[in-house]
C-alpha positions as CSV (number, residue, x, y, z in Angstrom):
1,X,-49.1,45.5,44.6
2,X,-47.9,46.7,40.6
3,X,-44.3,47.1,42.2
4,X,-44.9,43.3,44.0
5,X,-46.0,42.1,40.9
6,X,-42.5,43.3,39.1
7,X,-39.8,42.7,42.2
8,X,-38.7,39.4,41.5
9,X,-37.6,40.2,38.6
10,X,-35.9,43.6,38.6
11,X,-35.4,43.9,42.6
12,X,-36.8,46.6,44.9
13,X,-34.3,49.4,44.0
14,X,-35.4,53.1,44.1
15,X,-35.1,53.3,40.2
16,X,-37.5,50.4,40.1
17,X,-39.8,52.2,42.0
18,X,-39.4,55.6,40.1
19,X,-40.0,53.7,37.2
20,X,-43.4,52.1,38.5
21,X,-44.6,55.4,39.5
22,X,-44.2,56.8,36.1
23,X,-45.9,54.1,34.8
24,X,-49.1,54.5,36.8
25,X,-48.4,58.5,36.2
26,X,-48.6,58.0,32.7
27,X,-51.6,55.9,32.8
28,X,-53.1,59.0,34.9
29,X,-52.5,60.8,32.0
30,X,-54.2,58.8,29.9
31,X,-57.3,58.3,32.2
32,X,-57.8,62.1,32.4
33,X,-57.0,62.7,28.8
34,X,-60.1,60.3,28.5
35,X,-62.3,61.6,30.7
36,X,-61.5,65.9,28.8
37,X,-62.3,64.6,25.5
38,X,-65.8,62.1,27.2
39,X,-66.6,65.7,28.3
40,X,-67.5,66.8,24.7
41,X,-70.5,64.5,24.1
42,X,-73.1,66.0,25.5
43,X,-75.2,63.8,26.9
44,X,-74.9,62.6,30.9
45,X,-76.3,59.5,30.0
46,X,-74.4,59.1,27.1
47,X,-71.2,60.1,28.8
48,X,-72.2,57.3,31.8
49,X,-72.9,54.6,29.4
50,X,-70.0,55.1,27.7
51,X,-67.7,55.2,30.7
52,X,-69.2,51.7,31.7
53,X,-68.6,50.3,28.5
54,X,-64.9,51.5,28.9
55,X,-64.5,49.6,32.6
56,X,-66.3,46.6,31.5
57,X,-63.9,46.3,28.7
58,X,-61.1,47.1,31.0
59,X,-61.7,44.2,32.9
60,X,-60.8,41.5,30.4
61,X,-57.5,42.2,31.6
62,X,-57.8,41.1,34.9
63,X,-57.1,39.4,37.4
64,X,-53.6,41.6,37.6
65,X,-50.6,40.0,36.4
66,X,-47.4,40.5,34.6
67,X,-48.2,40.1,30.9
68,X,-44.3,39.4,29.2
69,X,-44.9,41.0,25.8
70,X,-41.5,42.6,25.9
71,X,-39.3,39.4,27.0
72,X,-37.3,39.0,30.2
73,X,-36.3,42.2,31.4
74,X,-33.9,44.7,29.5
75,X,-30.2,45.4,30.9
76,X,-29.6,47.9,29.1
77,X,-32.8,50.0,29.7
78,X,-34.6,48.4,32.4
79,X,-37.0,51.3,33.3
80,X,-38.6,51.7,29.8
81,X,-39.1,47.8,29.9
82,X,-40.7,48.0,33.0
83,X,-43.0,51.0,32.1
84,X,-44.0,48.5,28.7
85,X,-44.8,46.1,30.7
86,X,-47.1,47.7,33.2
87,X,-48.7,49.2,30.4
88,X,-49.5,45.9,28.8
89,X,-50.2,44.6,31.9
90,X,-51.9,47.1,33.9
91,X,-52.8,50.1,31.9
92,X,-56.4,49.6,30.6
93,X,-58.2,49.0,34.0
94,X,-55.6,51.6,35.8
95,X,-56.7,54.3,33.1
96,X,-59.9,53.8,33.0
97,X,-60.6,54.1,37.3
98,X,-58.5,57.2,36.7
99,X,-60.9,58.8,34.4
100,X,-63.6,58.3,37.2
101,X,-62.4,60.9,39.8
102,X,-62.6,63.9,37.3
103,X,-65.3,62.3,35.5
104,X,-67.8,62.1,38.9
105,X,-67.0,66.0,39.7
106,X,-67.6,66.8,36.4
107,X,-71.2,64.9,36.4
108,X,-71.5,66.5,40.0
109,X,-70.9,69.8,38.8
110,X,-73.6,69.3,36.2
111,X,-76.6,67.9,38.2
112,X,-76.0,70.3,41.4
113,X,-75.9,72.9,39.0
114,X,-77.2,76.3,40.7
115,X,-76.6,75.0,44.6
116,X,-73.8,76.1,46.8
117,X,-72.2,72.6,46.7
118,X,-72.2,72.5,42.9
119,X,-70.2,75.5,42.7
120,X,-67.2,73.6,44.4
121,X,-66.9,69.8,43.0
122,X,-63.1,69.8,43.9
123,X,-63.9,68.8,47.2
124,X,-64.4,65.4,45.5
125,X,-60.8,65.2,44.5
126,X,-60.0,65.7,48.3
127,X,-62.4,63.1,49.7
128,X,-60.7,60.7,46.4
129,X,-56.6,61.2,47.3
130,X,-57.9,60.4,51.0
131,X,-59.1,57.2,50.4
132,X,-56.0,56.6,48.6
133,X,-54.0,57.6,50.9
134,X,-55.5,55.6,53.5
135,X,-55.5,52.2,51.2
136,X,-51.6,53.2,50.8
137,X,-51.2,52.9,55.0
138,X,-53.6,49.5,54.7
139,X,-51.4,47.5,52.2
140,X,-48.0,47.6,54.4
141,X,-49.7,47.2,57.5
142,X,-52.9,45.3,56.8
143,X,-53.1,43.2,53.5
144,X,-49.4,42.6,52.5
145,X,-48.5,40.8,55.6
146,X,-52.1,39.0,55.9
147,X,-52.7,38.0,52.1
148,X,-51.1,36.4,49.7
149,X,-50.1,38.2,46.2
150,X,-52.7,35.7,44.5
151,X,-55.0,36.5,47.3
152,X,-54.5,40.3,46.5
153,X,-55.5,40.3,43.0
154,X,-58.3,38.3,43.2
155,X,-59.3,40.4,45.8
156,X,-58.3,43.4,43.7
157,X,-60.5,42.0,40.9
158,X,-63.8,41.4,43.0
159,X,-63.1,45.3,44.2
160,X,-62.9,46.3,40.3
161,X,-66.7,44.7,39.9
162,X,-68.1,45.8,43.0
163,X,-66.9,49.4,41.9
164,X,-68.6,48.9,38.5
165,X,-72.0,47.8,40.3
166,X,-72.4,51.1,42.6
167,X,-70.6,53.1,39.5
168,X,-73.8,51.5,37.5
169,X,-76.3,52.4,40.6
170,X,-75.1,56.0,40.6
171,X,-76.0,56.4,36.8
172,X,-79.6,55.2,38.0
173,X,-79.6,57.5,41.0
174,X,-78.2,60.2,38.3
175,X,-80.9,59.4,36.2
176,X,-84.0,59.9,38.9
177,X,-82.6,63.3,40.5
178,X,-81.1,65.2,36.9
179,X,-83.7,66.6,34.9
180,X,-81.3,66.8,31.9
181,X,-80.2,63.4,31.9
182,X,-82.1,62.1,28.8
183,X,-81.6,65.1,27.1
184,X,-78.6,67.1,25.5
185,X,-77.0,69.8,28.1
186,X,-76.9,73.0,25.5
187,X,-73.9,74.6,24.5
188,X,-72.4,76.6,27.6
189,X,-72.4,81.1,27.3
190,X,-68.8,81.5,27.6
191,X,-70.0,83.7,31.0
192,X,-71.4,80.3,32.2
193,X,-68.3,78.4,31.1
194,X,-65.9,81.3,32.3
195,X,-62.5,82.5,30.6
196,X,-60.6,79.7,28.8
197,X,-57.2,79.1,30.7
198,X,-54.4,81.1,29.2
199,X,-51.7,79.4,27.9
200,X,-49.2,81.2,30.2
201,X,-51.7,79.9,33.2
202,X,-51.6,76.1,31.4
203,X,-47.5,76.1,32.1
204,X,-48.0,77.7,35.4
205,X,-50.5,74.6,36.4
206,X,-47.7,72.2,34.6
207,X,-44.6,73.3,36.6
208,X,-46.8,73.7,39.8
209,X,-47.9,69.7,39.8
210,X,-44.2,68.9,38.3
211,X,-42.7,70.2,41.3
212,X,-44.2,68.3,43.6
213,X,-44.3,64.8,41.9
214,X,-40.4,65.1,40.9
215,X,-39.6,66.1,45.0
216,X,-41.9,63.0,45.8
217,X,-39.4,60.4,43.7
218,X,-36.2,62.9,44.4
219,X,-36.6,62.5,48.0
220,X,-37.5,58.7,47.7
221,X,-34.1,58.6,46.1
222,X,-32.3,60.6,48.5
223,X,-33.4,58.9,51.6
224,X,-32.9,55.4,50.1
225,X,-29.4,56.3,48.7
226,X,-27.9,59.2,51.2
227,X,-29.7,58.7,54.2
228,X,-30.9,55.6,55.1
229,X,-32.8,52.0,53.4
230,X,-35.5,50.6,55.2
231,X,-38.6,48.5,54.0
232,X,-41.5,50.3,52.8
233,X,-39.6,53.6,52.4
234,X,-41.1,54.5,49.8
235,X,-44.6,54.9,51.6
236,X,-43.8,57.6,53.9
237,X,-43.1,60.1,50.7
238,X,-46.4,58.6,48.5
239,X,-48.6,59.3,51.2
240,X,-47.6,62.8,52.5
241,X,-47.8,63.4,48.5
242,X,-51.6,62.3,48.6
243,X,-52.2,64.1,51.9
244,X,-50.9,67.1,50.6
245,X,-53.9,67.4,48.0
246,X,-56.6,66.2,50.6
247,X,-55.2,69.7,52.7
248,X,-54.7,71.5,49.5
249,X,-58.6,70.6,47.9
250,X,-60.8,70.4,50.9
251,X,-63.6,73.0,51.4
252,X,-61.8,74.5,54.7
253,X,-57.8,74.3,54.7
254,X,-56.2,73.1,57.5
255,X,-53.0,74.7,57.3
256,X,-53.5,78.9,56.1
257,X,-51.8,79.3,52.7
258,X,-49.4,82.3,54.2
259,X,-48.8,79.4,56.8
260,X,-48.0,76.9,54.4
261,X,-45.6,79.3,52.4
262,X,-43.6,80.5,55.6
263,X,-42.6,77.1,56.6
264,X,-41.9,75.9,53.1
265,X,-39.6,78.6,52.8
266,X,-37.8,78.0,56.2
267,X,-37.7,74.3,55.6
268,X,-36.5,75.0,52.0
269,X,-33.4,76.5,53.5
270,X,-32.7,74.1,55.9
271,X,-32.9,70.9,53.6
272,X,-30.2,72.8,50.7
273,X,-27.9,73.1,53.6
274,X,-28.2,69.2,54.6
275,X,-28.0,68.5,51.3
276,X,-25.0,70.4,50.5
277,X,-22.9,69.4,53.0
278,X,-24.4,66.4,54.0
279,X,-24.4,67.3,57.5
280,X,-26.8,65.6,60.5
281,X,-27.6,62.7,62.0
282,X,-29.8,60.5,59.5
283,X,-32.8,60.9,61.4
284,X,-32.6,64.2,61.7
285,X,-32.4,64.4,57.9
286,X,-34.9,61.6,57.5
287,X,-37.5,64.1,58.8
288,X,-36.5,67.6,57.8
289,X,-36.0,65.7,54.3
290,X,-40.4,64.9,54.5
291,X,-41.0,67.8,56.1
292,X,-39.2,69.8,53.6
293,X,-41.5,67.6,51.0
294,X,-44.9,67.8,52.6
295,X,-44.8,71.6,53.0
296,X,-43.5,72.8,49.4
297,X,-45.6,69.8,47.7
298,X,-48.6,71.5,49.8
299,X,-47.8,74.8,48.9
300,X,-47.6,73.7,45.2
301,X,-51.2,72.2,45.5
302,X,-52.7,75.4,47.7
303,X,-51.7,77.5,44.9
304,X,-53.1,75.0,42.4
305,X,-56.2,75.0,44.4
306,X,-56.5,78.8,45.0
307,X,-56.1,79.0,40.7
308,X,-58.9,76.6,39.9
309,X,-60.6,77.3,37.3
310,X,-64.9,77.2,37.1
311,X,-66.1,73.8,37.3
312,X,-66.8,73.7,33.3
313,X,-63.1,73.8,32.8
314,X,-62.5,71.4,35.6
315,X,-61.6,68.0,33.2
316,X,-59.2,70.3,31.8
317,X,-57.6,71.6,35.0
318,X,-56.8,67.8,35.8
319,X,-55.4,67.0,32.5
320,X,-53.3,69.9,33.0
321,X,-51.8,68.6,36.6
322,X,-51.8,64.6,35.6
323,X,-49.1,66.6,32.8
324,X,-47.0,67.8,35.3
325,X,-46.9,64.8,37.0
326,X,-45.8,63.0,34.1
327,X,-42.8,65.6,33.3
328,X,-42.3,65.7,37.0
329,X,-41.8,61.3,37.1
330,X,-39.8,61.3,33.3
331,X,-37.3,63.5,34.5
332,X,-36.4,61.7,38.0
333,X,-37.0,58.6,36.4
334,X,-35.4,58.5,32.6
335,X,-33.6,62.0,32.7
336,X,-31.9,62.4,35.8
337,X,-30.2,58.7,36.0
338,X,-29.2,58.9,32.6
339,X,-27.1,62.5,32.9
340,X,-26.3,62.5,36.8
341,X,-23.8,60.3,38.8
342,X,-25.7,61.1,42.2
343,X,-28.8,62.1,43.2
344,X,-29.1,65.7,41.9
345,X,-32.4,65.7,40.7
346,X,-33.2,66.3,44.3
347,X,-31.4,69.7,45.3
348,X,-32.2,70.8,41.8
349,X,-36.0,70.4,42.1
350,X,-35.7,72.4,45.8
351,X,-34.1,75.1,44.0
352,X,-36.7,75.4,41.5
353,X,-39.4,75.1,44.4
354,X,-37.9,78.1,45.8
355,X,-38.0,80.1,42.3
356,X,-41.6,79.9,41.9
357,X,-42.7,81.1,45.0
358,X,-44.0,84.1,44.9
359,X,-42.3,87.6,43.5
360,X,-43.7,90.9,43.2
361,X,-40.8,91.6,40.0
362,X,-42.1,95.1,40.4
363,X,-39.9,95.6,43.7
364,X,-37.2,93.5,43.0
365,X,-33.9,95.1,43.4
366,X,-30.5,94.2,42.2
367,X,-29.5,93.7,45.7
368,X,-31.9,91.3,46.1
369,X,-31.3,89.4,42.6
370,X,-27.5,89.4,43.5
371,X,-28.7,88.1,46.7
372,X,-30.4,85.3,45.1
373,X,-27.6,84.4,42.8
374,X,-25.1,83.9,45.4
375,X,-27.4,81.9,47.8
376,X,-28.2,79.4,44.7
377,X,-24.4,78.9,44.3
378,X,-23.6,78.9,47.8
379,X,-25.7,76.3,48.0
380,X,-24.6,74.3,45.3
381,X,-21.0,74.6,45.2
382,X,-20.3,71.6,47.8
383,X,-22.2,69.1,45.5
384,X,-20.5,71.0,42.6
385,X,-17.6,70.3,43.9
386,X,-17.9,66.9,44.8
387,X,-18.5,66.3,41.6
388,X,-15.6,67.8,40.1
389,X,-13.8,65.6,42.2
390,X,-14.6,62.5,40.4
391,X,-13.2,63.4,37.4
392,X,-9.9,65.0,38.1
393,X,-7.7,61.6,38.9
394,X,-4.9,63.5,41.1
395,X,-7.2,64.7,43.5
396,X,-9.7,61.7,43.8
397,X,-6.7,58.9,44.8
398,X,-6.3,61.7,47.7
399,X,-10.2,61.4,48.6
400,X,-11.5,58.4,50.8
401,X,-14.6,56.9,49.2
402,X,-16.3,57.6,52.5
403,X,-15.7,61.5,52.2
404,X,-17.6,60.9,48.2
């Protein structure tokens, strides 16, 4: 609805949407970077009212609409104009609902303290990405074609105050099952806590969640500008993007980890290959492209999942992955136009997919790092060359556009 709010003005490009989603990654950001610090005021009913206080201001910004603080829309840099103006816009009630997913496993944590469920809140964030993922299928199939954009954000806005009723309702429950509730939760033993996150482990959780969220606007990209343009592209890679974290967090995986990683790896292969020499009939590209998404964005999120932390460092573990995200939309979205002619951030990312998989260093020969090296360049030396090509005059007059 954000990106429906902004289209006449700037069109339904793929940059527009990259653009969007950094927005609302950003806000993410925020929302989480809230909900860390709310973490450090020890009281559960202190930490509930304030949250409340936060939505209810919030909502003085709705009902949703584009809010022209900046002017008409920038030529010159029509991405960070957008982004200002869904901030100005959108960003106080998007922020604060953020902050409620880690903020309600955190509270979870706390008052099923001591019970087998307690031990594993993230489940939570599973059951949280599904209901998103499912409201993403409902608004191309169900409410945009039956309700009007007005319609939408009034809706929208009665949803934002039901939410803030049963939020309100929970804090009650909370109060009448959590013995601690009214009274300060002491200081945690660093055995209760467990070990802080090391700050080798905090870029490791970064460039995990960057991965997949730059591969989710890289293959948007790809598919809109190499493949093929269709309505509601963009859906298809959003919600295998949200699936991937419903399989990755949930209490029993659906798809084995050493599965996961086998198929990422074959798929990984395949897609540098299509992407090299664009070879393949578009659908056959259209779906190895997902595929090739769905299973290394998984595989990123299994190995975030498998690396958790304990549940008292679980605010922080969030903050950690909404960072990632945030690097992982900048650079498709601000970078990657900015320094490339085509759409390289894609082929780029897969490469670096394939880097962090796993190595045992120990073993590695210099067989098998020579190995590596050429299958990088063999892999990009067709792009490479390509774009050589459009800078060397003699040889591009002899090169049909087509061929480009």
């Amino acid at each position: 609805m954000a990106a429906k709010l902004v289209l006449p003005m700037l069109g339904g490009s793929p940059s527009v949407w990259n653009a969007v989603m950094v927005f609302f990654q950003a806000a993410l950001l925020c929302g989480y970077a809230y909900a860390h610090l709310l973490q450090r005021i020890r009281s559960l009913k202190l930490q509930i009212s304030v949250h409340l206080a936060v939505l209810a201001v919030a909502a003085l910004f709705l009902p949703l609409g584009v809010r022209l603080a900046f002017g008409e829309p920038s030529s010159t840099i029509p991405a960070l104009w957008l982004i200002g103006t869904l901030t100005v816009s959108l960003g106080a009630p998007f922020a604060a609902l953020s902050a409620t997913a880690p903020l309600l496993q955190a509270w979870f944590a706390r008052v099923r303290a001591g019970s087998p469920d307690g031990a594993n809140p993230y489940v939570l964030y599973a059951a949280s990405n599904l209901g998103s993922f499912l409201a993403l299928l409902a608004y191309p199939i169900l409410i945009e074609p039956g309700a009007t954009l007005t319609a939408q954000r009034l809706g929208w806005t009665a949803g934002y105050a039901v939410f803030l009723i049963l939020l309100a309702a929970l804090g009650l429950l909370i109060a009448k099952v959590s013995p601690s509730f009214n009274a300060p939760v002491t200081a945690a033993e660093p055995t209760e806590a467990g070990p802080a996150i090391a700050w080798k482990q905090k870029a490791r959780i970064v460039l995990l969640a960057a991965i997949p969220s730059s591969l989710m606007l890289g293959v948007t990209a790809h598919l809109s500008t190499d493949v093929a343009s269709a309505p509601f592209l963009w859906v298809a890679p959003l919600a295998l993007y949200l699936l991937t974290f419903v399989f990755a967090f949930q209490a029993k995986p659906a798809i084995p980890y050493a599965i996961t990683s086998m198929i990422a790896a074959a798929l990984l292969a395949v897609s540098m290959g299509l992407v090299a020499f664009k070879t393949g009939e578009w659908t056959v590209m259209l779906a190895i492209s997902l595929l090739t998404f769905f299973f290394v964005a998984l595989f990123c999120h299994q190995t975030l999942a498998a690396e958790r932390p304990q549940p008292a460092r679980l605010t922080e573990f969030f903050l950690l992955l909404s960072v990632g995200g945030v690097i992982g939309g900048i650079f498709n979205a601000l970078i990657a136009p900015v320094i490339f002619n085509t759409v390289w951030e894609y082929p780029l990312v897969l490469i670096l997919a394939g880097l962090v998989r796993p190595w045992n260093w120990a073993q590695l020969t210099k067989r098998d790092i020579y190995l590596l090296v050429a299958g990088v360049l063999v892999c990009a030396a067709p792009p490479l060359a390509q774009e050589l090509v459009r800078y060397m005059p003699g040889v591009r007059a002899a090169v049909s556009d087509e061929t480009l």
